[in-house]
C-alpha positions in Angstrom: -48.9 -66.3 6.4 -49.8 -68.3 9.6 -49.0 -71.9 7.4 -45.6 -69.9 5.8 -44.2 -69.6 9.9 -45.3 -73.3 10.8 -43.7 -74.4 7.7 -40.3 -72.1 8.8 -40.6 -73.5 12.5 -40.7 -77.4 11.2 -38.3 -76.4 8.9 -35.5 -74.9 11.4 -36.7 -77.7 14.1 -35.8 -80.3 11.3 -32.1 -78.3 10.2 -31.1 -78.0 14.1 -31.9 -82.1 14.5 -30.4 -83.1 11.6 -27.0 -83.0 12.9 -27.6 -84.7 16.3 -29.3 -87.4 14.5 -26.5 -87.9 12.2 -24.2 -88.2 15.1 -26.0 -90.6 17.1 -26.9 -92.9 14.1 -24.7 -94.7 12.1 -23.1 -97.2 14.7 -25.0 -100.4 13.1 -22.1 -100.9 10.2 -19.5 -100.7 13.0 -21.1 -102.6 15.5 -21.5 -105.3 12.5 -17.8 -104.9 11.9 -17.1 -105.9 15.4 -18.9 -108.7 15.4 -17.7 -110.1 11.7 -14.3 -110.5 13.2 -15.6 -111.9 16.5 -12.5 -110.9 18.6 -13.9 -107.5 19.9 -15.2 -107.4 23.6 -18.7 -106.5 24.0 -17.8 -103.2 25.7 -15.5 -102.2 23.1 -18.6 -103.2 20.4 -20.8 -100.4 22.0 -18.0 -97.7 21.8 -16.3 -98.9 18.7 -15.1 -96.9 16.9 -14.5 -94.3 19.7 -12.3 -91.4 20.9 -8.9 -91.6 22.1 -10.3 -90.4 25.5 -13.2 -93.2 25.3 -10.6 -95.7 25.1 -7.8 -94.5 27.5 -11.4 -94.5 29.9 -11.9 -98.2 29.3 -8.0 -99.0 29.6 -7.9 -97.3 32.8 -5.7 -94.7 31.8 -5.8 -90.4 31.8 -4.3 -89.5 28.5 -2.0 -87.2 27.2 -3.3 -85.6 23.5 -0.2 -85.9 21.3 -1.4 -85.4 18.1 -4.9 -83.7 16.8 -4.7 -84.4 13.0 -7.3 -84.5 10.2 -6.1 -88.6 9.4 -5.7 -89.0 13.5 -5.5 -88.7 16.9 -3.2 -89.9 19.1 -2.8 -89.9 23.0 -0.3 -91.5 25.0 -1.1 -93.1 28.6 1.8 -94.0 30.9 0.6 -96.6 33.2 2.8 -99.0 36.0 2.1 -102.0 33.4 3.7 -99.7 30.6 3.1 -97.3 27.9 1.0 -97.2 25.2 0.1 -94.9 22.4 -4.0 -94.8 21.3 -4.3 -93.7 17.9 -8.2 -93.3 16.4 -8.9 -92.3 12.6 -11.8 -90.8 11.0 -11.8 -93.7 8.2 -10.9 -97.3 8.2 -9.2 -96.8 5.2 -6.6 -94.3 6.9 -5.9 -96.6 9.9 -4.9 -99.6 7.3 -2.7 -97.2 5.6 -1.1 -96.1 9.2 -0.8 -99.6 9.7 0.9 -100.4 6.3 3.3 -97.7 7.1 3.8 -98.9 10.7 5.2 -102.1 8.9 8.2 -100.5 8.3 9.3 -100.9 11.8 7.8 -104.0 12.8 5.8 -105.0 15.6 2.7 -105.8 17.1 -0.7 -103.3 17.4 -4.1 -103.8 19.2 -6.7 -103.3 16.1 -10.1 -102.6 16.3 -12.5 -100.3 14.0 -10.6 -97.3 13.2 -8.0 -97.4 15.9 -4.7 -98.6 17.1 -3.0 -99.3 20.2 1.0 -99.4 20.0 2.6 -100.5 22.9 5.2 -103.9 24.1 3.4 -107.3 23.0 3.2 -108.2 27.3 0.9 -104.5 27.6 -1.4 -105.7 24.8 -3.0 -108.6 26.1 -4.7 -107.1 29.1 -5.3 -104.4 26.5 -7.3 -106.6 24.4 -9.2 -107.9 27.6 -10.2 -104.2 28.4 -11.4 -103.0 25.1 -11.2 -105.9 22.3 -9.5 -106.0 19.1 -6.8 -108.3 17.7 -3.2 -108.1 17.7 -1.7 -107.6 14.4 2.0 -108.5 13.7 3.0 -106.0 11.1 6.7 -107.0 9.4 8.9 -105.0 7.7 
């Protein structure tokens, strides 16, 4: 009876970890990512691929939620330098597909892993000094 309840305890001890552990681990392949492209800034590597609210931190800015989707989130940030949308995706695959869509109407976009930054090409730049990424010219 006694080894049935310590096997229960470990058991429940193991099921309540399990979660925390899977949200804290994982960051290797994105960090890796980061580096393969070598444009991403060291602070943006450590919080890569992060929360609208992570990045709006790091840019300086208090955002504004817009849109809470399944594909995305999006939060806008009005700043004296301009404004800029911060969009964040749950896959990689889904921000490339925003971004082929995005082509449609032209322009430039802050990339990093599994997010976007729209905003005027003289706002990205100190952008991409805050939090890394490239800029991508996407043409109709």
């Amino acid at each position: 009876m006694v080894t049935k309840l310590t096997r229960g305890a470990a058991l429940a001890a193991t099921l309540a970890v399990l979660p925390l552990m899977a949200a804290c681990g994982g960051g290797d392949d994105d960090k890796a990512a980061g580096k393969a492209t070598g444009d991403s800034s060291p602070v943006a590597a450590v919080v890569a691929p992060a929360k609208v609210e992570v990045i709006a931190s790091l840019t300086g800015c208090e955002v504004k939620i817009r849109t809470e989707a399944e594909e995305l989130r999006e939060g806008v940030c009005q700043t004296p330098e301009g404004d800029y949308l911060i969009t964040t995706f749950p896959k990689e695959e889904l921000k490339e597909t925003w971004l082929e869509s995005a082509a449609i109407y032209g322009g430039k976009y802050l990339v990093g892993p599994r997010w976007a930054i729209s905003a005027k090409p003289a706002v990205l730049e100190p952008l991409k000094a805050k939090v890394g990424g490239t800029i991508q010219d996407v043409s109709p």
